[in-house]
C-alpha positions in Angstrom: -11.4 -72.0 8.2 -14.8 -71.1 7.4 -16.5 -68.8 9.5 -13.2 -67.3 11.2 -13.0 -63.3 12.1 -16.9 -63.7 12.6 -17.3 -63.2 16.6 -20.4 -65.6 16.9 -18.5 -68.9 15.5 -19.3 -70.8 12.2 -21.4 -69.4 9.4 -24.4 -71.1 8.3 -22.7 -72.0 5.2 -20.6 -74.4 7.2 -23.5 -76.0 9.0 -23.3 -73.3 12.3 -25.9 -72.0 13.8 -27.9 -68.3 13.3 -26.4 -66.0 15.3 -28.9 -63.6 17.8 -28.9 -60.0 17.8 -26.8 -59.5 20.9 -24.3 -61.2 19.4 -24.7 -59.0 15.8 -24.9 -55.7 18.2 -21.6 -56.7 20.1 -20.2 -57.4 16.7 -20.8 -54.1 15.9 -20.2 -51.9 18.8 -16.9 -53.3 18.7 -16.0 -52.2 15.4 -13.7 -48.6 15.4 -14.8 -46.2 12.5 -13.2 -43.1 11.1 -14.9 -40.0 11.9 -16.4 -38.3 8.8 -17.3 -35.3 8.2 -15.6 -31.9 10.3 -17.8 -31.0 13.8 -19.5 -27.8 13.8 -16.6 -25.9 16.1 -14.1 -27.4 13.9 -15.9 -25.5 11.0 -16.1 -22.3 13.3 -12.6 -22.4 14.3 -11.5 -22.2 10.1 -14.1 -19.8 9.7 -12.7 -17.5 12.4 -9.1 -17.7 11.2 -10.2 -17.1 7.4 -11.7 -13.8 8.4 -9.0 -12.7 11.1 -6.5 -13.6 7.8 -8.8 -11.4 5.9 -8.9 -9.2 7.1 -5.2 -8.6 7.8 -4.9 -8.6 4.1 -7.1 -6.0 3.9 -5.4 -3.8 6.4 -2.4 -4.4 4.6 -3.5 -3.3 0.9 -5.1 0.1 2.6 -1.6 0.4 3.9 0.4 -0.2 0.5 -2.0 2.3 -1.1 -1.7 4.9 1.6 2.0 4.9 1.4 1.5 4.7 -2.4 -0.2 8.1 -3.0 2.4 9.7 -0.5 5.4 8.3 -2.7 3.6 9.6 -5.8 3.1 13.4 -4.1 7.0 12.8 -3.1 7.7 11.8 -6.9 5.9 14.8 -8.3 7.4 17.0 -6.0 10.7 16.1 -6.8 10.0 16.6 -10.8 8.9 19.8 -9.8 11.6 20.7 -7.9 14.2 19.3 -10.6 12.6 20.9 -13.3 13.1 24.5 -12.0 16.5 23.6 -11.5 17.2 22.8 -15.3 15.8 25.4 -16.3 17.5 27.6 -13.8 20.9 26.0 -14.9 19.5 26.6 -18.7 19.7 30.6 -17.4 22.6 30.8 -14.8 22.8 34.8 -15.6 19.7 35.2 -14.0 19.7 33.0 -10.8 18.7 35.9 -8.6 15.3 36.7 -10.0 14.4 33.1 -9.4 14.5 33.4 -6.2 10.2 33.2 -4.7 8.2 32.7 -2.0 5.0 30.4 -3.0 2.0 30.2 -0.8 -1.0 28.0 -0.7 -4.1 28.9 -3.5 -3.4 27.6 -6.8 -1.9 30.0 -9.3 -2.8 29.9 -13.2 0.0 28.9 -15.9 0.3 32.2 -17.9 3.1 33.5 -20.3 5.6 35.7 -18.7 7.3 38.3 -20.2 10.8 37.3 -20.3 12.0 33.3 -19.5 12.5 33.8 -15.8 9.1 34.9 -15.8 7.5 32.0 -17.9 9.6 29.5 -15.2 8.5 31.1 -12.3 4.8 31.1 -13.4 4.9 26.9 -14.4 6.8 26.5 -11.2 4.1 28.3 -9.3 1.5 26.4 -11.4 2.7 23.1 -10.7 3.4 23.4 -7.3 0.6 25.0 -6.1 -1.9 23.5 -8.6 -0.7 19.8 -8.8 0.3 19.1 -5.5 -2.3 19.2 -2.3 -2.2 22.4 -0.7 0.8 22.8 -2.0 3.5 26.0 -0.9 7.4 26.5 -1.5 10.4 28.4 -1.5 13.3 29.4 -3.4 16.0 30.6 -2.2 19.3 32.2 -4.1 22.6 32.9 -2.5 25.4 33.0 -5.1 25.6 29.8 -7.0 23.8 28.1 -4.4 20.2 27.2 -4.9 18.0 25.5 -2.2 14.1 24.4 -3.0 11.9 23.9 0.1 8.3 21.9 -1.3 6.0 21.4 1.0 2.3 19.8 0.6 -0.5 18.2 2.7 -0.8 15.1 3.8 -3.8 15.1 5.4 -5.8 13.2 2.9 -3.4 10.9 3.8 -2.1 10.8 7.3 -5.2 12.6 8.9 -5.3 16.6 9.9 -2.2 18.6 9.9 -0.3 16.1 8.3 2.9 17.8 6.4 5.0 16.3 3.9 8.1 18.4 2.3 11.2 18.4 -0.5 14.8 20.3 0.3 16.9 20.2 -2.7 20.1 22.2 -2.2 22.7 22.4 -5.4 25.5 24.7 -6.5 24.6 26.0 -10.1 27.8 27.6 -12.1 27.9 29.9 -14.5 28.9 29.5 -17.9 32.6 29.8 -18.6 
């Protein structure tokens, strides 16, 4: 039927009459339409949760590379620490005069005079030298062998922060 769906009757196609402007207005007022477009508090509200997600993520990578640098001091130390050892299982004859007390101030890597010397001199060196305020201990009872390495973390953790390495082993002899 010509004209139906149209809310003021017959077109004029099919011989109806013009329709007036109420009747186009009503027409129209009636109608539903989709909103487009975001409102502006919609566009705040995405805002705020992009920068609140933002800026977790940012916490979080100062985090992973805080506890990054700390893993590498704990790394080196531990090289450190294991290094002496070889070479105090390289020289088991000798275990006594390996035995040290390192404070803070970094000492220079210099030739010793005999092997025990030259290893206490790069342990000194890399502990004191290549880790951050870096101090340790050696101690030598017998066969057993226990390394305290401790270093600073306050670059790190904030003042007064400590960090340290206790490796204890039993180093025999050769038969």
């Amino acid at each position: 039927m010509p004209g139906a769906g149209i809310p003021w009757g017959n077109s004029t196609a099919a011989g109806g009459a013009m329709p007036d402007a109420y009747a186009i207005h009503t027409a129209r007022s009636h109608r539903t339409t989709a909103q487009q477009g975001a409102s502006l508090i919609e566009v705040l509200v995405a805002l705020l949760i992009l920068a609140v997600g933002g800026q977790g993520a940012m916490l979080l990578q100062a985090q992973a590379l805080r506890v990054s640098a700390a893993a590498a001091d704990l790394t080196h130390a531990s090289f450190i620490a294991y290094d002496l050892l070889d070479r105090m299982r390289a020289n088991p004859d000798a275990l006594a005069q390996y035995a040290m007390q390192l404070d803070q101030g970094c000492h220079p890597a210099t030739p010793g005079a005999s092997v025990v010397q030259t290893d206490r001199n790069d342990f000194m060196h890399a502990v004191t030298c290549e880790l951050p305020a870096g101090h340790a201990r050696v101690q030598v009872q017998g066969p057993q062998v226990s390394i305290h390495i401790g270093w600073s973390q306050e670059r790190l953790d904030g003042p007064g922060a400590q960090a340290s390495l206790l490796l204890s082993t039993r180093i025999r002899g050769l038969p």
